[in-house]
DOVEX-683905 format. One line per 3 residues: their letters; for each residue x, y, z of N, C-alpha, C, CB. Coordinates in steps of 0.02 Angstrom, whole numbers. Glycine has a CB too. Layout:
N
a	X,Y,Z,X,Y,Z,X,Y,Z,X,Y,Z  ...
***
This chain:
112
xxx	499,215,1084,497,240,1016,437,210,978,562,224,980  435,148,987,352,102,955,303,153,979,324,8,1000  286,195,1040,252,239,1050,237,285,1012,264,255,1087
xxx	280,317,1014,272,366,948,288,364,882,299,414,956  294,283,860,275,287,786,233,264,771,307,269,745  207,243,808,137,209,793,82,289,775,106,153,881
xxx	79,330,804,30,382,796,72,412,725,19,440,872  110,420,728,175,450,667,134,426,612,271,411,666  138,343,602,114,315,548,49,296,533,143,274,540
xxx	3,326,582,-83,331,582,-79,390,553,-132,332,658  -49,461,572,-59,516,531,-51,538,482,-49,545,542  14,485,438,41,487,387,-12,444,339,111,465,395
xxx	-45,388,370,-81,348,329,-136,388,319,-95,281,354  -169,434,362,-234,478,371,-239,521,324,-241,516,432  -156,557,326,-145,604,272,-151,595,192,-86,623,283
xxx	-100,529,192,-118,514,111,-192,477,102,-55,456,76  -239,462,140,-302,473,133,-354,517,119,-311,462,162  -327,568,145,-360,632,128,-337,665,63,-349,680,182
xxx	-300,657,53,-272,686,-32,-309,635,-77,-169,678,-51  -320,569,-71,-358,515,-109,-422,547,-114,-362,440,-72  -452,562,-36,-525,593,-51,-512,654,-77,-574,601,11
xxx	-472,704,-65,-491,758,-108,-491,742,-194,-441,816,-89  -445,713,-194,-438,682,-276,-505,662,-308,-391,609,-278  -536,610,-257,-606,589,-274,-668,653,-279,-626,535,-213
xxx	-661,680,-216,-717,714,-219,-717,764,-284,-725,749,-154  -650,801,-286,-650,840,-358,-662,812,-417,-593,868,-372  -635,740,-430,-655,708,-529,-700,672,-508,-594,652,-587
xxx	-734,668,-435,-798,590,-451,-772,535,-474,-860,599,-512  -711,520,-437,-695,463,-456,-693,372,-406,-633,489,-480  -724,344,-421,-727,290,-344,-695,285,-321,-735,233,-333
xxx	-685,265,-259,-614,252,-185,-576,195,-240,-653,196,-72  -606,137,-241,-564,71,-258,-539,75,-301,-586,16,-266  -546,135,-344,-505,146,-409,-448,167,-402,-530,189,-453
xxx	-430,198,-354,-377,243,-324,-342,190,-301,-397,298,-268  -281,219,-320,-205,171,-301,-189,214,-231,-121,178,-375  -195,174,-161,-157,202,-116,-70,208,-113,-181,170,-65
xxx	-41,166,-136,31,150,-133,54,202,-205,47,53,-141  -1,214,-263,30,242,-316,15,335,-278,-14,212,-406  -32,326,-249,-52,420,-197,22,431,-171,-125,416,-99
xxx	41,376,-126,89,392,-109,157,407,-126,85,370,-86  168,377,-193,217,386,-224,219,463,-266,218,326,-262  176,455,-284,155,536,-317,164,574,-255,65,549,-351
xxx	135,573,-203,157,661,-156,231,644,-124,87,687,-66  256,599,-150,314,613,-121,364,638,-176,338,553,-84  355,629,-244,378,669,-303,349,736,-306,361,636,-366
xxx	286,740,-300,252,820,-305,284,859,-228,141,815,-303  278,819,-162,289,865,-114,388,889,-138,269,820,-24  429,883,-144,506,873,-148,476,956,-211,556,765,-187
xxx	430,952,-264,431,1016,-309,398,1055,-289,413,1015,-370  326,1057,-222,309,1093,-195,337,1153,-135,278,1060,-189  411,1098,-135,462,1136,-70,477,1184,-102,531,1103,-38
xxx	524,1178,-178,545,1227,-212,505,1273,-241,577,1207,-250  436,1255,-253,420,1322,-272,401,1372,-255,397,1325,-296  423,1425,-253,424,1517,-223,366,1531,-220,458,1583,-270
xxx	301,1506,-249,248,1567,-254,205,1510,-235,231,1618,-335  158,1568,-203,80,1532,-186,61,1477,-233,16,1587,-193  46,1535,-303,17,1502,-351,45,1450,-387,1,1539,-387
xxx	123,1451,-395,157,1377,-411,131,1299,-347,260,1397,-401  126,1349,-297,121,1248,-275,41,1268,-281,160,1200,-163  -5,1283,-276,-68,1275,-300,-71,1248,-361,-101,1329,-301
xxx	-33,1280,-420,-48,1209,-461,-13,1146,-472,-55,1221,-517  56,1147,-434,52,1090,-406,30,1033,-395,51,1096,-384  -11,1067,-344,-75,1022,-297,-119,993,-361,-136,1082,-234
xxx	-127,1072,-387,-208,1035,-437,-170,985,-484,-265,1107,-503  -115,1007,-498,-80,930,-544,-64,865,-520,-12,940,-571  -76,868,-451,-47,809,-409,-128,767,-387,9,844,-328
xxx	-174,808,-392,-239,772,-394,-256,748,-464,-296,816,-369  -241,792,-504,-263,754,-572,-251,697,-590,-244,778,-621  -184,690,-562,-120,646,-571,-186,575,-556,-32,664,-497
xxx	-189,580,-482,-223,534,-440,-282,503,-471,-241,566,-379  -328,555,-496,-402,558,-521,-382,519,-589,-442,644,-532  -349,521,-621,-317,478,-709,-282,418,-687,-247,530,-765
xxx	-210,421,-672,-194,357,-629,-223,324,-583,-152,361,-602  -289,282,-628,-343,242,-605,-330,158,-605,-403,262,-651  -338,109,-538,-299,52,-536,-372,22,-596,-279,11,-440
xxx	-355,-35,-640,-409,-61,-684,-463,-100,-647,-378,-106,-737  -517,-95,-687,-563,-140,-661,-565,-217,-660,-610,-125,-685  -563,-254,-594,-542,-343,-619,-605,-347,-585,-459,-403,-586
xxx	-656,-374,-639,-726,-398,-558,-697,-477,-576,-862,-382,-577  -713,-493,-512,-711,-565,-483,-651,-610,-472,-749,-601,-523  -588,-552,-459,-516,-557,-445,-546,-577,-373,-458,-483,-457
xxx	-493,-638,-359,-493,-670,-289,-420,-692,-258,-538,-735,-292  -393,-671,-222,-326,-701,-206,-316,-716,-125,-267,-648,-233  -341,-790,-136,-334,-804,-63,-266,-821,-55,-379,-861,-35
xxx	-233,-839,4,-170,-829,16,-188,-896,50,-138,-758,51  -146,-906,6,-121,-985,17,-41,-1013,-14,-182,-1033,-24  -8,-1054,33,53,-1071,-20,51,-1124,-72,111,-1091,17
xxx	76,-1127,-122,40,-1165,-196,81,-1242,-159,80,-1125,-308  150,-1258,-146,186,-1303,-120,242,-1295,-61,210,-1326,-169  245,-1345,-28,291,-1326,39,367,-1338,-12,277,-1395,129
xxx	414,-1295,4,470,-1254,-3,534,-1330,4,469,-1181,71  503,-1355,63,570,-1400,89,528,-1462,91,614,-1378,173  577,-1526,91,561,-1609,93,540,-1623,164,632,-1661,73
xxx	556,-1572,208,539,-1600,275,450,-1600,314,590,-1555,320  457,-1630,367,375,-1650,383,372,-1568,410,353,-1731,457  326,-1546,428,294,-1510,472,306,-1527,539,233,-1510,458
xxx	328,-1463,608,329,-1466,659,277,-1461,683,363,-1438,678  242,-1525,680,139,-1508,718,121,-1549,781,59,-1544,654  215,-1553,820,207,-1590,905,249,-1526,936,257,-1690,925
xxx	257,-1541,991,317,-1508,1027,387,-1543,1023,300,-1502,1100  428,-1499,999,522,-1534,979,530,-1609,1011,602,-1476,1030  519,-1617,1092,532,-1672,1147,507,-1737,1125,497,-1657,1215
xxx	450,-1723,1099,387,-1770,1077,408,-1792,990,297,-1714,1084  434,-1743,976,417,-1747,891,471,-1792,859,421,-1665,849  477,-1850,824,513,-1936,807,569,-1876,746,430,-2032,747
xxx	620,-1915,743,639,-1911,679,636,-1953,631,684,-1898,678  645,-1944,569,633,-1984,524,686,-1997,482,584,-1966,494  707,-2043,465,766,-2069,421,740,-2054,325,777,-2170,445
xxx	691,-2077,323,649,-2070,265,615,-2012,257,606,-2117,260  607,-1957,217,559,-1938,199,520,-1933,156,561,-1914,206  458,-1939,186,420,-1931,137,394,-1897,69,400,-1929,158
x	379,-1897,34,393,-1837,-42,320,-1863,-72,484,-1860,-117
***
């Protein structure tokens, strides 16, 4: 099954990529501005009204409302946002496991 979801979720990621670029290419709007996770949330509200609607021309505008959507719901500009990933403090009083279990002392005291 990992077999075939792995391509499942390359085509799904490909797809809501391509609605991002069409979004872009129609308002000229930059990639990094574009919310991938907010794309996705939007075609999954627009696709559920595109099922229901009867006519060509209802899910065509649709669509064109579901790009607009994309092209306006623009993530803000932060220049010189940095978030390295790091943990701020360790969680628990205990040492770090940095031997193998056999090897590694216990300690009556810990350290703080």
């Amino acid at each position: 099954m990992a077999q075939k979801e792995m391509p499942a979720y390359l085509l799904a990621h490909n797809l809501v990529r391509c609605v991002m670029a069409e979004a872009l290419a129609r308002y000229q709007v930059k990639l990094e501005r574009v919310s991938f996770k907010g794309t996705v949330v939007a075609l999954r509200q627009y696709t559920a009204a595109m099922g229901q609607a009867h006519s060509r021309k209802k899910r065509r505008q649709l669509w064109d409302n579901l790009l607009r959507k994309l092209a306006r719901d623009l993530v803000p500009v932060r220049p010189g946002r940095r978030e390295p990933r790091a943990i701020k403090r360790r969680r628990k009083h205990f040492p770090l496991l940095t031997r193998p279990r056999h090897i590694f002392e216990d300690r009556l005291t810990w350290d703080r």
